[in-house]
BAVEXRO-86091 format. One record per residue (C-alpha): residue number from 1; x negated, y negated, z negated. Coordinates in Angstrom, 3 decimals, decimal comma, always signed. Layout:
BEGIN
@tidren->NUM	px->X	py->Y	pz->Z
...
//
This chain:
BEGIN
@tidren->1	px->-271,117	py->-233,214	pz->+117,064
@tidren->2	px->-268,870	py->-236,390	pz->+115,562
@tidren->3	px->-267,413	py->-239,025	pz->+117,691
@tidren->4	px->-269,659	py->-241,737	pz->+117,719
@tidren->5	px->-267,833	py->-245,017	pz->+116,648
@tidren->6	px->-269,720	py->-248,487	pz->+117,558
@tidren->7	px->-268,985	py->-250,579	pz->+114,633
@tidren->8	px->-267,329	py->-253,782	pz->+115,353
@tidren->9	px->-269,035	py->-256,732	pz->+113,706
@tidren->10	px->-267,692	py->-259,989	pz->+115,257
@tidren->11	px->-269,397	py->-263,023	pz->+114,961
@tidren->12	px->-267,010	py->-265,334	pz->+116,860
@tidren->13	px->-263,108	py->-265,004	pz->+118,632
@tidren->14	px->-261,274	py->-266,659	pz->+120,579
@tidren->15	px->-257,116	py->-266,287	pz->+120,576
@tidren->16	px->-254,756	py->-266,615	pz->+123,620
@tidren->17	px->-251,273	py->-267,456	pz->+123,335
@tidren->18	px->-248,601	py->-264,840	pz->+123,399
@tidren->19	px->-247,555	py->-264,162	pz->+126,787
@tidren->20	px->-245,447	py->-261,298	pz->+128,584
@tidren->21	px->-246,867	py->-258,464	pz->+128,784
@tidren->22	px->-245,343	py->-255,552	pz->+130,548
@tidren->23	px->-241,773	py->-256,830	pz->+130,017
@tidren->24	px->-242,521	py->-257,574	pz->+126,548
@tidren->25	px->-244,436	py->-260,006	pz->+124,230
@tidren->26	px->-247,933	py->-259,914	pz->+122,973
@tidren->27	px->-251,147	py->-261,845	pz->+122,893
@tidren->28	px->-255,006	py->-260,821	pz->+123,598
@tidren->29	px->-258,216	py->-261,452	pz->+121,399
@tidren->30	px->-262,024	py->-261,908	pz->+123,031
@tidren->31	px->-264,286	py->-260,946	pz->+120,100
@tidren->32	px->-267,736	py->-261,967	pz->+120,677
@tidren->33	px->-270,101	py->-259,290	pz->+118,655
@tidren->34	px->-273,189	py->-259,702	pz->+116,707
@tidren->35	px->-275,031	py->-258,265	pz->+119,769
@tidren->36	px->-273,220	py->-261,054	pz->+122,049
@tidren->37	px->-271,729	py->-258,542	pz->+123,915
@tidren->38	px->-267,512	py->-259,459	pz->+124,255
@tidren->39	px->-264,830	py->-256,698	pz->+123,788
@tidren->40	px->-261,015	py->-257,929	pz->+124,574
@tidren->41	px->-258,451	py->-256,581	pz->+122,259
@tidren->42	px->-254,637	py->-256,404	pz->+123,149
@tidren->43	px->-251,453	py->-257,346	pz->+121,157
@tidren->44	px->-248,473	py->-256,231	pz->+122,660
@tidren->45	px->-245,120	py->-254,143	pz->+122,479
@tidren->46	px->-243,112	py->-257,032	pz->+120,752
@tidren->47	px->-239,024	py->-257,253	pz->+121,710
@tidren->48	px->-239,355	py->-260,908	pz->+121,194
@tidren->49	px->-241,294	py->-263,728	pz->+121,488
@tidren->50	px->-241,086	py->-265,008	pz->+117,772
@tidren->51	px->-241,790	py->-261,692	pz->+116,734
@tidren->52	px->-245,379	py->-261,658	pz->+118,262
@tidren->53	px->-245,839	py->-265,159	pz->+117,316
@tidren->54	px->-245,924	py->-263,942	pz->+113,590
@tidren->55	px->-247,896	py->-261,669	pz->+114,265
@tidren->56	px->-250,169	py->-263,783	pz->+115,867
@tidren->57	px->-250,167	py->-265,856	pz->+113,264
@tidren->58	px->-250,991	py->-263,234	pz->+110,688
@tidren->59	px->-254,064	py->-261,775	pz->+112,913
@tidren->60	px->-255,626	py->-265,058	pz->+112,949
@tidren->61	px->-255,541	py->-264,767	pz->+109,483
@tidren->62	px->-257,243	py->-261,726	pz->+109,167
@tidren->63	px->-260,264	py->-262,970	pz->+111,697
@tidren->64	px->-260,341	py->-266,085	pz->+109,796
@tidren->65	px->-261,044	py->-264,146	pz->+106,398
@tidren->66	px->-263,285	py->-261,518	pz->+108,223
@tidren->67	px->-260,732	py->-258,467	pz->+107,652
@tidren->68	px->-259,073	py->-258,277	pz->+111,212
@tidren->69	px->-259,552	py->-254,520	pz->+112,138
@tidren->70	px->-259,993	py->-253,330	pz->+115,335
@tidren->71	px->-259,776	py->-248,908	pz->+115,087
@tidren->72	px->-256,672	py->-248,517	pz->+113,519
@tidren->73	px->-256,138	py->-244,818	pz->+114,464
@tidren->74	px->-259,248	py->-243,488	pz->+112,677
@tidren->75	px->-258,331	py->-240,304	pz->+110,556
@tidren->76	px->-260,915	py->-239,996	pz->+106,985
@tidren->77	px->-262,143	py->-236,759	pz->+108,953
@tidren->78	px->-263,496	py->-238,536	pz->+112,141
@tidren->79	px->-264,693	py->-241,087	pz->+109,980
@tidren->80	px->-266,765	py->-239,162	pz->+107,198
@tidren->81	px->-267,431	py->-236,807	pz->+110,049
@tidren->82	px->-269,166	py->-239,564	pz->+112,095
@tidren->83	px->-271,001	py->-241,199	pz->+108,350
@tidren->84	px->-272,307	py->-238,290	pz->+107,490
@tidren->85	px->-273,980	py->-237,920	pz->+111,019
@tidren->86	px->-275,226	py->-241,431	pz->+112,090
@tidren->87	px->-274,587	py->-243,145	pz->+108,453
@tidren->88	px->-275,575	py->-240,742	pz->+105,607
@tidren->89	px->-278,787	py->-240,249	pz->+106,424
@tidren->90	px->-279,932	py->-243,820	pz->+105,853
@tidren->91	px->-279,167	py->-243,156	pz->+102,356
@tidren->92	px->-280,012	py->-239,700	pz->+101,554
@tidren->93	px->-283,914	py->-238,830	pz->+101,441
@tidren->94	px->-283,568	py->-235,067	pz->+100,537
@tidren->95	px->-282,412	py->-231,698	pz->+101,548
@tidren->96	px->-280,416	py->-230,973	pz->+98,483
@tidren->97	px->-278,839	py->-234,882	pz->+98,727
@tidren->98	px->-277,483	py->-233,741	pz->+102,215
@tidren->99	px->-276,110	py->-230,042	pz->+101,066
@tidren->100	px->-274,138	py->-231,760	pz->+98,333
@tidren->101	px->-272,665	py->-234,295	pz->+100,344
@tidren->102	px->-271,764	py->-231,551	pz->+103,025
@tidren->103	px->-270,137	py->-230,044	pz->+100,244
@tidren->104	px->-267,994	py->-232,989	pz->+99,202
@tidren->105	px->-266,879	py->-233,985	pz->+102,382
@tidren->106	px->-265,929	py->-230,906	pz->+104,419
@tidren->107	px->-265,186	py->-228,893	pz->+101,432
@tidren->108	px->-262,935	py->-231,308	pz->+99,082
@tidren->109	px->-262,487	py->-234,323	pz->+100,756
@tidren->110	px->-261,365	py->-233,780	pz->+104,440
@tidren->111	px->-258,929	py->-230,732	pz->+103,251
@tidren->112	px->-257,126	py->-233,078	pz->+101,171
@tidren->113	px->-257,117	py->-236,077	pz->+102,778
@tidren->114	px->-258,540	py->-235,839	pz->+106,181
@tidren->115	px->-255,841	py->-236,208	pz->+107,977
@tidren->116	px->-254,834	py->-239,653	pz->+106,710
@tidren->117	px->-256,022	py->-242,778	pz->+108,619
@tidren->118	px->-258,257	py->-245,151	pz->+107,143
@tidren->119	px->-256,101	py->-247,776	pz->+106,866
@tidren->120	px->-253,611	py->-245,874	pz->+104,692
@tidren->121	px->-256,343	py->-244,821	pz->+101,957
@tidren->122	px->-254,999	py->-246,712	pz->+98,559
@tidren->123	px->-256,492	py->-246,694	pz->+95,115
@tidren->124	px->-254,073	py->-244,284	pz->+94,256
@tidren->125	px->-254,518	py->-241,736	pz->+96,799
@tidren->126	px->-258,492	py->-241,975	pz->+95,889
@tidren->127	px->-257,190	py->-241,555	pz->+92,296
@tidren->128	px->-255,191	py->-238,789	pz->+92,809
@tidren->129	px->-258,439	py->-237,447	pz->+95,136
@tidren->130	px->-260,339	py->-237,282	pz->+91,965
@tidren->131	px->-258,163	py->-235,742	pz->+90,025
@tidren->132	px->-257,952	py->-232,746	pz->+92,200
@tidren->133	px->-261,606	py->-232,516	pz->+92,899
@tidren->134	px->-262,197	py->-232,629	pz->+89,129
@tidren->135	px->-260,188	py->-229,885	pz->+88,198
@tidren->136	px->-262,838	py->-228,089	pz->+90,324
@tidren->137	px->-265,783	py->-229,305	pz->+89,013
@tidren->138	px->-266,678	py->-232,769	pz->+87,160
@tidren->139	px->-270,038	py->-232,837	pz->+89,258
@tidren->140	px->-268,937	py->-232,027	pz->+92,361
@tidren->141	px->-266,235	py->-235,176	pz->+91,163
@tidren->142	px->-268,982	py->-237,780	pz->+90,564
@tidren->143	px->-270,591	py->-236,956	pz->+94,283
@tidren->144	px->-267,194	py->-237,228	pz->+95,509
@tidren->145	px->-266,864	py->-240,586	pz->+94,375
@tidren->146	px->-270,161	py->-241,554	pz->+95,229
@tidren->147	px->-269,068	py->-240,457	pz->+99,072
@tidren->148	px->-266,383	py->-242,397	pz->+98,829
@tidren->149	px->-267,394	py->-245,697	pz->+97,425
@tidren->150	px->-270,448	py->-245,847	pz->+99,529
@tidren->151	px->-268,651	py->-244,485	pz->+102,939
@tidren->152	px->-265,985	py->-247,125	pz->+102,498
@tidren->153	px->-268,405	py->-249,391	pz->+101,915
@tidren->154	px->-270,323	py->-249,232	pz->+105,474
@tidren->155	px->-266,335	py->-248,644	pz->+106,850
@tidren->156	px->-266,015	py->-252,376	pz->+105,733
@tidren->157	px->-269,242	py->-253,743	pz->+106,320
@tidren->158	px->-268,488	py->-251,919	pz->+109,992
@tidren->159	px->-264,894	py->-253,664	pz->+110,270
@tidren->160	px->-263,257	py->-249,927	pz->+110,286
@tidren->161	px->-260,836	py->-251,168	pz->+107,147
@tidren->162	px->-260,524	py->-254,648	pz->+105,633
@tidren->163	px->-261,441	py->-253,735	pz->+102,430
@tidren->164	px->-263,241	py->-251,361	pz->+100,339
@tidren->165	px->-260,453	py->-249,374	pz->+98,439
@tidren->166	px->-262,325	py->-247,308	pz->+96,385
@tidren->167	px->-264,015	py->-249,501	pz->+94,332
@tidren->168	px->-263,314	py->-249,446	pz->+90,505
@tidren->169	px->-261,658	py->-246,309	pz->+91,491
@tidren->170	px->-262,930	py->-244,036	pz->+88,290
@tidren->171	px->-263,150	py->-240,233	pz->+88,049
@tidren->172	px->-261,385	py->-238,654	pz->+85,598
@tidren->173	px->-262,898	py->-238,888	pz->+81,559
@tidren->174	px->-264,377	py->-235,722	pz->+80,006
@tidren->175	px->-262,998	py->-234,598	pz->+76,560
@tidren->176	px->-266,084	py->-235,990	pz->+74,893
@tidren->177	px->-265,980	py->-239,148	pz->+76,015
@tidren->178	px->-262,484	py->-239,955	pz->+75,363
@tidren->179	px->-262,874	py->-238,354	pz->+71,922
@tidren->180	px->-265,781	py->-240,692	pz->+71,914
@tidren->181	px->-263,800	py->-244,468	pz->+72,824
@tidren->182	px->-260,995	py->-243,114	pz->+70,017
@tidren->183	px->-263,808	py->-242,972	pz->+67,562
@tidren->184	px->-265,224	py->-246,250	pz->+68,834
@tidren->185	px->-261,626	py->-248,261	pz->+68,883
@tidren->186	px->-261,298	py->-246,942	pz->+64,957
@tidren->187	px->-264,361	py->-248,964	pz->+64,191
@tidren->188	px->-264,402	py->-251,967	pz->+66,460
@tidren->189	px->-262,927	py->-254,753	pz->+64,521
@tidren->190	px->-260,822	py->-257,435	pz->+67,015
@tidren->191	px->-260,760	py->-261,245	pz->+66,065
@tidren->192	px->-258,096	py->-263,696	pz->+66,549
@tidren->193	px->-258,759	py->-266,418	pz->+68,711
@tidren->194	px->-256,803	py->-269,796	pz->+66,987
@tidren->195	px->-255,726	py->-271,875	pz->+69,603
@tidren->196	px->-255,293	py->-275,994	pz->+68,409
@tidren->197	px->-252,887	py->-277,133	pz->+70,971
@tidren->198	px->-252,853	py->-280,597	pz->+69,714
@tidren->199	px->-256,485	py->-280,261	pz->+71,454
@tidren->200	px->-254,725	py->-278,691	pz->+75,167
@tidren->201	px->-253,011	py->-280,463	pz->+78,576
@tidren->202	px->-249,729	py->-279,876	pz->+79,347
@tidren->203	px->-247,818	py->-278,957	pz->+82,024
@tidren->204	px->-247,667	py->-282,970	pz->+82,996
@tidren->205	px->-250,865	py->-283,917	pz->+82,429
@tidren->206	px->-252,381	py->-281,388	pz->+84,486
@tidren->207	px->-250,315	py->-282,578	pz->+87,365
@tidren->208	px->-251,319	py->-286,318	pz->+86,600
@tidren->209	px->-255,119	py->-285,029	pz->+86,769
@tidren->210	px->-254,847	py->-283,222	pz->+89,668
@tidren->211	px->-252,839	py->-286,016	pz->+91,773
@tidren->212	px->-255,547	py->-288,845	pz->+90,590
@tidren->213	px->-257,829	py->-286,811	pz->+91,744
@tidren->214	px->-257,151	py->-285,906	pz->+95,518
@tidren->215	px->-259,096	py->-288,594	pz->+96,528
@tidren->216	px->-261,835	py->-288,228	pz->+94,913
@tidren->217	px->-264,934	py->-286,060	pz->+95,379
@tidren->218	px->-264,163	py->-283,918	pz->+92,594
@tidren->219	px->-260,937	py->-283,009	pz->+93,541
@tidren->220	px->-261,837	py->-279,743	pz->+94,324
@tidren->221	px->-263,766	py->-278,839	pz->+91,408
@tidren->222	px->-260,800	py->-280,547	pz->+89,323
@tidren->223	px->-257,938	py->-277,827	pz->+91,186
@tidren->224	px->-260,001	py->-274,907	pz->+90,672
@tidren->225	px->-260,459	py->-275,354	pz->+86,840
@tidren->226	px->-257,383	py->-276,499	pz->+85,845
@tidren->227	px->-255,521	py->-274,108	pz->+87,641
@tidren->228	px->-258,009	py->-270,637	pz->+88,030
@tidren->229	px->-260,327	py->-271,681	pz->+84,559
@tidren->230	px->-263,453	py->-271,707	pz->+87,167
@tidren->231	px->-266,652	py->-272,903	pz->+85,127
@tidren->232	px->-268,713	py->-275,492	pz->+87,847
@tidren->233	px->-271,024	py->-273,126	pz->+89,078
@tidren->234	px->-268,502	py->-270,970	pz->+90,182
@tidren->235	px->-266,576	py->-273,793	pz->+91,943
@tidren->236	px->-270,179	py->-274,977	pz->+93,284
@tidren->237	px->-270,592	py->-271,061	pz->+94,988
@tidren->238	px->-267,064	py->-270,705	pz->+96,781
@tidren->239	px->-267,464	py->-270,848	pz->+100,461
@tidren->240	px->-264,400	py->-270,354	pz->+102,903
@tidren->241	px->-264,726	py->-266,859	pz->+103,196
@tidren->242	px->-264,726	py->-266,113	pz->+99,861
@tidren->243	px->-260,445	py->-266,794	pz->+100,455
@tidren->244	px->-258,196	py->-264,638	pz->+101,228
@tidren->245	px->-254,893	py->-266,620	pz->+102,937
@tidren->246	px->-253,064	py->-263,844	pz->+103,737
@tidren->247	px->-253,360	py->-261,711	pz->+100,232
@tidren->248	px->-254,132	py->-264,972	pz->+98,152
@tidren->249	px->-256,777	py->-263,738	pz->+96,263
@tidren->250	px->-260,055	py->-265,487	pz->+95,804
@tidren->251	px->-263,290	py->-263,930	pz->+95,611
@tidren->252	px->-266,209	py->-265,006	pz->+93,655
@tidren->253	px->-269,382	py->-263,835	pz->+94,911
@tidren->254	px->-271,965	py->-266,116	pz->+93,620
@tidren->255	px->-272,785	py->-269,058	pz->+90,969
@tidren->256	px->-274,960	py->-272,196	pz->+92,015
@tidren->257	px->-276,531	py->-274,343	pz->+89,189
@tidren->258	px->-278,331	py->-277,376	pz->+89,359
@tidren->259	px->-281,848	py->-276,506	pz->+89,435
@tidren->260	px->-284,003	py->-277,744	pz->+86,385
@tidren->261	px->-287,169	py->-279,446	pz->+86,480
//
């Protein structure tokens, strides 16, 4: 039988301030859960004070953007172990479904890279993953990746791992359909796109715009599409979450458009 792991889906935290602990530095977290039970997670270990302070600073982060992990010792084993017992079977609705994913996951995937944790998993070690499996068989391949993408998908939703490395991940091409993109790159034709820059900003008068802007309500919507080339109803669907601070990237998940009558 797997270990059973609770998922950890906080709704709310609350930080203390870094303290000694145990003849060192460190600070605690109070997570309050989406079932509004509290679990109290510890910081500690640091040599010095300024140490744990940027550390501290760098977890808040993470809880701000909704990646702060909590299991950080999970192996891929004890996770796909414990997915395909209490998670898998959401998603699979027949006996051969569950034989095939048996076969993916104790046969290819947990030999190779079971013994990793979670939080090491790349894109290139799923790559590489791939690779090896399809060497064995294409099909069993394509379930492999379908194991993955969906398993690390739950681990995220779950808050076992920030993010879901495996997606855009692709398995290996056959011979037929590389043969196939050569033959369609010899008969695509490609355009050149003329660019009048008579007609574009420069450097300066971006930075004029976006200074006589900052107090105005548009300010926003003026930074994001001079800068990132955001169209308005992607600016309109960014909400705070959709940034990440501590791997500046920004995420857009939606569009919102002025509704016609």
């Amino acid at each position: 039988m797997a270990v059973e792991l609770k998922p950890i889906r906080y709704i709310d935290y609350k930080i203390y301030n870094v303290t000694k602990i145990k003849n060192k530095y460190g600070f605690r977290i109070l997570l309050t859960l989406d079932d509004n039970t509290e679990r109290t997670v510890q910081h500690s270990g640091f040599d010095k004070k300024d140490i744990a302070e940027k550390e501290r600073c760098k977890v808040i982060g993470k809880l701000e953007n909704k990646t702060y992990v909590v299991y950080t010792n999970v192996t891929v084993k004890t996770y796909l172990e414990y997915w395909y017992e209490y998670d898998a079977p959401k998603r699979l609705n027949s006996y051969g479904s569950f034989l095939a994913y048996r076969n993916g996951i104790f046969n290819h995937i947990i030999p190779r890279i079971g013994k990793l944790k979670l939080l090491q998993l790349t894109p290139g070690i799923i790559e590489k993953l791939y690779k090896d499996v399809y060497e064995y068989s294409p099909n069993v391949c394509s379930i492999v990746q379908t194991i993955m993408s969906t398993s690390l998908q739950d681990a995220e939703t779950n808050k076992f791992i920030p993010t879901n490395v495996a997606l855009g991940v692709k398995i290996p091409k056959t011979d037929e359909e590389i043969e196939k993109e050569a033959t369609t790159e010899k008969t695509d034709t490609y355009h050149t796109l003329l660019i009048d820059e008579r007609k574009t900003f420069t450097i300066e008068q971006v930075v004029t715009i976006i200074k006589e802007s900052i107090n105005t309500p548009i300010y926003l919507h003026v930074l994001f599409a001079t800068l990132m080339g955001l169209r308005k109803s992607e600016i309109n669907g960014i909400k705070y979450s959709d940034i990440d601070f501590v791997h500046r990237k920004l995420y857009l998940e939606r569009q919102l458009r002025q509704k016609t009558k």
